[in-house]
C-alpha positions as CSV (number, residue, x, y, z in Angstrom):
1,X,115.1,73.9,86.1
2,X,115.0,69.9,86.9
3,X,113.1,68.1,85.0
4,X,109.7,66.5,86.0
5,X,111.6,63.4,87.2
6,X,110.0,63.1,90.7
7,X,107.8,60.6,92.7
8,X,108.5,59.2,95.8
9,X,107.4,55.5,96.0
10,X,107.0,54.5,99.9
11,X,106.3,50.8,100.8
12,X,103.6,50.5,103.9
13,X,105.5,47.6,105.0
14,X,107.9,47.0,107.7
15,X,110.6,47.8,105.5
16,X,113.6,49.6,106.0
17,X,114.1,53.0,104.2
18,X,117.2,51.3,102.4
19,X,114.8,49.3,100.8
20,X,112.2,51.5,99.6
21,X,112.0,51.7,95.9
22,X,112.5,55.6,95.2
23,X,111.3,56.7,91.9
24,X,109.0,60.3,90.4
25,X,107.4,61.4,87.7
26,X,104.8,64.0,87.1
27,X,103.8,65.7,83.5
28,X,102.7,69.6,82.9
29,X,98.7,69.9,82.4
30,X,98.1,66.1,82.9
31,X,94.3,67.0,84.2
32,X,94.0,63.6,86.3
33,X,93.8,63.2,89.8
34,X,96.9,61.3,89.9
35,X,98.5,63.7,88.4
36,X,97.6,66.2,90.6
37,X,98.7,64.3,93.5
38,X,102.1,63.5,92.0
39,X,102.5,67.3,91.3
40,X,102.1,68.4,95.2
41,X,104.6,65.7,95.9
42,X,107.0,67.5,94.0
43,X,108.1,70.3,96.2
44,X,108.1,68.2,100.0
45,X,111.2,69.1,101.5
46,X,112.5,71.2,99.1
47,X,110.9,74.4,99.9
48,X,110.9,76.0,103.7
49,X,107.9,78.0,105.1
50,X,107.8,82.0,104.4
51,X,105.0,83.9,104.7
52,X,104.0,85.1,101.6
53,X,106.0,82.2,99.9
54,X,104.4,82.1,96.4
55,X,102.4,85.4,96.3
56,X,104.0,88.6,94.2
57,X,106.2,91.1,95.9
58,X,103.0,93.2,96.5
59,X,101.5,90.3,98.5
60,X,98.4,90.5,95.9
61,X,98.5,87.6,94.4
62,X,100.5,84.4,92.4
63,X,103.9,85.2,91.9
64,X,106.0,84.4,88.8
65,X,107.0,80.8,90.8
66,X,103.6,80.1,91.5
67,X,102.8,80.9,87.4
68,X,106.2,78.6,86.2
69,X,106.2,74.6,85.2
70,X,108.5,72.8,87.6
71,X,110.3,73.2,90.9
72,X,111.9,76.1,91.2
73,X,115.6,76.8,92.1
74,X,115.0,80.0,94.4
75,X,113.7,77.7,96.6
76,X,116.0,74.6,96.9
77,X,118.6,77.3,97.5
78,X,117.4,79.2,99.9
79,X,116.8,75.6,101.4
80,X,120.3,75.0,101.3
81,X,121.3,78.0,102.9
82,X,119.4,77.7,105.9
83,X,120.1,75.0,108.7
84,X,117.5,73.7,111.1
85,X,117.7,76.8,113.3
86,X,115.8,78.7,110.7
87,X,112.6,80.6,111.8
88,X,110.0,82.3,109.5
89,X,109.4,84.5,112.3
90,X,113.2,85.9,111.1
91,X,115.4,86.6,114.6
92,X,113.0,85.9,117.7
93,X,114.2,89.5,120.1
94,X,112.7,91.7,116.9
95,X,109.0,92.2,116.4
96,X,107.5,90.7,112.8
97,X,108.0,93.1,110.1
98,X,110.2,95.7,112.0
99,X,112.5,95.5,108.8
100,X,113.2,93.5,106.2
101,X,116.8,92.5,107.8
102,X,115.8,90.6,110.6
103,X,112.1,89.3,109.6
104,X,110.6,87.2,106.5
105,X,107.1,88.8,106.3
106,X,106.4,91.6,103.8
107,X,107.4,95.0,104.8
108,X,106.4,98.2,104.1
109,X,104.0,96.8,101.2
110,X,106.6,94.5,99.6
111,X,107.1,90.9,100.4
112,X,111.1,90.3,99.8
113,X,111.3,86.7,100.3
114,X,107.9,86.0,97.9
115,X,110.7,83.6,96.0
116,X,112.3,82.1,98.7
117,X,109.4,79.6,99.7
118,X,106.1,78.8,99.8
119,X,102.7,79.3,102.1
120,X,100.2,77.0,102.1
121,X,98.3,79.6,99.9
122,X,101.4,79.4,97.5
123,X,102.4,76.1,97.5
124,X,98.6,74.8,96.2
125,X,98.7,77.5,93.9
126,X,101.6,76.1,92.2
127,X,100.1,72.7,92.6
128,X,96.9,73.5,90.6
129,X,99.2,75.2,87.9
130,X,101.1,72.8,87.0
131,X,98.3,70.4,87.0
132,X,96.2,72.3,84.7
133,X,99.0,74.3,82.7
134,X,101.7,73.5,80.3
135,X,103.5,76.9,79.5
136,X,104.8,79.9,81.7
137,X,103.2,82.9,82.7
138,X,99.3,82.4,82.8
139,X,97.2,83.8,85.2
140,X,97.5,82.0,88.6
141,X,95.6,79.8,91.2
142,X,97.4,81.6,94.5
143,X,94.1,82.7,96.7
144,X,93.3,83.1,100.1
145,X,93.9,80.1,101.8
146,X,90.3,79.5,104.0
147,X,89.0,80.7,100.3
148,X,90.2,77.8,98.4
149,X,87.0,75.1,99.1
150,X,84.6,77.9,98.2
151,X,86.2,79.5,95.1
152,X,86.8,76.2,93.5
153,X,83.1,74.8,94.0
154,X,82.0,78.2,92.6
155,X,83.8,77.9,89.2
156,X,81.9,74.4,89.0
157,X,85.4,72.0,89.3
158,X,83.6,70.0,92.4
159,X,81.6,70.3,95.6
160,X,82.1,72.1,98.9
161,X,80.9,70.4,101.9
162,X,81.1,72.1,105.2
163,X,81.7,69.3,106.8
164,X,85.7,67.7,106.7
165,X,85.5,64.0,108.9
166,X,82.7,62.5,110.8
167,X,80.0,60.3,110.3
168,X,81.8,57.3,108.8
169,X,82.6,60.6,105.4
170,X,86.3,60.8,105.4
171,X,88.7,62.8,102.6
172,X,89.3,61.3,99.7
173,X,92.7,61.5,98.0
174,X,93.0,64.6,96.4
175,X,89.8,66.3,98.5
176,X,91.3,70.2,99.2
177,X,90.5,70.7,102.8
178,X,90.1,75.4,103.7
179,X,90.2,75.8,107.3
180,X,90.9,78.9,109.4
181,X,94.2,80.4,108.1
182,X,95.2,77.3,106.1
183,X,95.0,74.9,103.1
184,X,95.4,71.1,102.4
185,X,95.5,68.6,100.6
186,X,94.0,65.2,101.4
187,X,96.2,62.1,100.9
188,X,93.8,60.0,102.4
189,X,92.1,58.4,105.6
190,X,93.5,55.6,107.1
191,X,92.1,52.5,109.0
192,X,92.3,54.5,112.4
193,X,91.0,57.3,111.0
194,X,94.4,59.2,110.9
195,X,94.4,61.2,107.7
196,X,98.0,61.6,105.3
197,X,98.3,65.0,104.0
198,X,100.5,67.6,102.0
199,X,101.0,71.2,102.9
200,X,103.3,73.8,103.6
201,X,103.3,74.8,107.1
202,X,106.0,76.3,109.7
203,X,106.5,73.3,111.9
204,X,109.3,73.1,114.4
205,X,112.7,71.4,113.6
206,X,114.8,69.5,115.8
207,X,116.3,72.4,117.9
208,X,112.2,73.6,118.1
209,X,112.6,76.5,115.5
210,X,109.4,77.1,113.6
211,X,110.8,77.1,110.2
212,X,109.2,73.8,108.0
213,X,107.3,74.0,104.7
214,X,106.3,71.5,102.0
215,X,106.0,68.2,103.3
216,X,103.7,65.1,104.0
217,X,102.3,65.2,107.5
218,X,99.8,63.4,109.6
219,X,96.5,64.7,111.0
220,X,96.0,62.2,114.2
221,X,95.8,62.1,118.2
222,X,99.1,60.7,118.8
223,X,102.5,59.7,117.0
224,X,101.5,56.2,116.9
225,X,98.9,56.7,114.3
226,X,99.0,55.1,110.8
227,X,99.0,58.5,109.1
228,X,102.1,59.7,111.4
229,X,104.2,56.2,111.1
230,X,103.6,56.8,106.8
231,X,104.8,60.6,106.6
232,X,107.9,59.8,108.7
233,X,108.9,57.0,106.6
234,X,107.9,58.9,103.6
235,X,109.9,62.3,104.4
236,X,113.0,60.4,105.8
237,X,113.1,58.5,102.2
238,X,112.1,61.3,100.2
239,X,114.3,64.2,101.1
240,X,116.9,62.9,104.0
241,X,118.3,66.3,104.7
242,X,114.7,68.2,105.3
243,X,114.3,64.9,107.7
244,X,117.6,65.5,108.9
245,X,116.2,69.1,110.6
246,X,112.3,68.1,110.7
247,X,110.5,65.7,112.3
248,X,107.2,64.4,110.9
249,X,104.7,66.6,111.8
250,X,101.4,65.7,113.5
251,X,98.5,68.2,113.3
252,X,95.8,68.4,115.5
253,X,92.3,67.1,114.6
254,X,90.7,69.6,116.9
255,X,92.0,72.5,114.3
256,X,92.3,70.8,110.9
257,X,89.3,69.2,111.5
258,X,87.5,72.2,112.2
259,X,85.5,74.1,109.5
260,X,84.4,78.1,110.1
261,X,82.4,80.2,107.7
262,X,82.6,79.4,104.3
263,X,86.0,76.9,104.7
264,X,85.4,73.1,104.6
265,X,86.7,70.3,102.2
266,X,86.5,71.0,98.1
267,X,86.1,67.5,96.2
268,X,86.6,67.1,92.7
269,X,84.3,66.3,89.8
270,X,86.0,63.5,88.4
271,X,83.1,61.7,86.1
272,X,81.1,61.8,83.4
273,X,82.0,64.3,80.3
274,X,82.0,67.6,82.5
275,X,85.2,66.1,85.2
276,X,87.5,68.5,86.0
277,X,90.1,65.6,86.8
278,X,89.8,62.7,85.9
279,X,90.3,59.3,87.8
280,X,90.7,56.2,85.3
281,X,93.5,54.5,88.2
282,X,90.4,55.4,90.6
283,X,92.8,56.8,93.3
284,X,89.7,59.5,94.7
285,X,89.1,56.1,97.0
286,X,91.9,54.5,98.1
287,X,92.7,54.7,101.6
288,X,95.8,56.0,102.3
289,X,97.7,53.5,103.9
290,X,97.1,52.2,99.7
291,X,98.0,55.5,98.0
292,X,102.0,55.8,97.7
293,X,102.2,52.0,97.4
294,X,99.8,52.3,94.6
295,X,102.2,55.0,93.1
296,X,105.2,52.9,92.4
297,X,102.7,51.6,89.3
298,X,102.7,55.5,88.3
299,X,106.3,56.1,88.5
């Protein structure tokens, strides 16, 4: 397993990518929010998309990657033994799930690939594991993912607020952000109001396959935006070969933006003598053009 050795470091500036200073570093149960955001950016670019990525070959919940310290080798090679033509759809002529040949969902009841790669659901369940634990095994964090907001107000770690952007109220580094049929994690606003984040999601490579998975994207209205410009320049740095097959990806506001039901954005208690994670390098308020600058300090 390789060691906890990894931070990217991005410079805002106009600098080349030959000249951005590379370094990582991350630490099992370290319950601070910088912590936690150095953990989730662990795993971008090394892990594709599957459905079910994370969850136990019943599809019921964490799997034993999603309950293990560190980045796990499953994934990184069945990374390497894909190319950019990869789909998590498996081959496009056969319908999802007709068999377990030709298609990366679960069949019949068991999910084959649950080791493969990670789901959104999976990939911030393994986040929040190795944030908060420091051996093998325990129970895990894998939920539903429009659940996560909700079920981690309810056991008291922060608030839920319905409400994701608007009204001058942007996310805060670290915020965890439930909408419809997905989960993210907030690395920040930016002075446009473009917004960095980390997830796992299937967008389309190069030759327009949806395959993807963990990376840094953008939530903006256009590829100009700060938040675009920062994950390009991060994910190019930080894993060449992902960039190699994946663009940058830039969400739309109009659906990740967008809270339903009981979704919305989870932010954590980080004060007083009841905080969940702490903040003593007070990262909860940078903005994020600020954020992976300010992280060559905690490499």
């Amino acid at each position: 397993m390789p060691p906890w050795n990894t931070l990217l470091i991005i410079h805002f500036q106009e600098e080349s990518v030959s000249k951005m200073n590379m370094k990582i570093s991350a630490v099992p149960g370290k319950k601070t929010l910088l912590n936690f955001l150095m953990t989730a950016l662990l795993p971008a670019g090394k892990a594709l998309y599957i459905y079910g990525g994370g969850w136990n070959r019943e599809d019921t919940g964490a799997g034993m990657e999603t309950r293990s310290l560190g980045l796990q080798k499953s994934w990184e090679d069945f990374f390497d033994s894909r190319t950019e033509s990869f789909s998590y759809r498996g081959f496009p002529e056969k319908a999802a799930g007709d068999e377990p040949a030709v298609s990366y969902y679960p069949f019949n009841g068991i999910n084959v690939y649950h080791d493969a790669g990670l789901d959104c659901s999976g990939y911030l369940g393994w986040v929040l594991y190795n944030t908060f634990e420091t051996e093998n095994g325990k129970d895990g964090y894998v939920l539903k993912s429009s659940d996560y907001a909700k079920e981690l107000a309810l056991r008291g770690w922060g608030t839920r607020t319905p409400e994701i952007a608007g009204n001058g109220n942007m996310p805060n580094p670290g915020d965890i952000v439930s909408i419809k049929g997905h989960v993210y994690i907030s690395l920040g606003s930016c002075a446009d109001e473009s917004i960095l984040i980390a997830h796992s999601t299937p967008s389309e490579s190069r030759q327009g396959m949806p395959g993807g998975g963990v990376q840094v994207s953008a939530i903006g209205h256009d590829r100009s935006c700060i938040a675009c410009q920062a994950a390009d320049r991060y994910m190019s740095a930080a894993a060449p070969e992902w960039y190699r097959r994946y663009p940058a990806a830039l969400c739309d506001p109009a659906r990740y933006l967008t809270a339903e039901g009981s979704c919305g954005r989870f932010i954590w208690r980080t004060g007083g003598d009841t905080a969940v994670l702490t903040d003593p390098e007070n990262v909860q308020g940078l903005p994020a053009e600020e954020l992976l600058d300010f992280l060559v300090f905690a490499g």
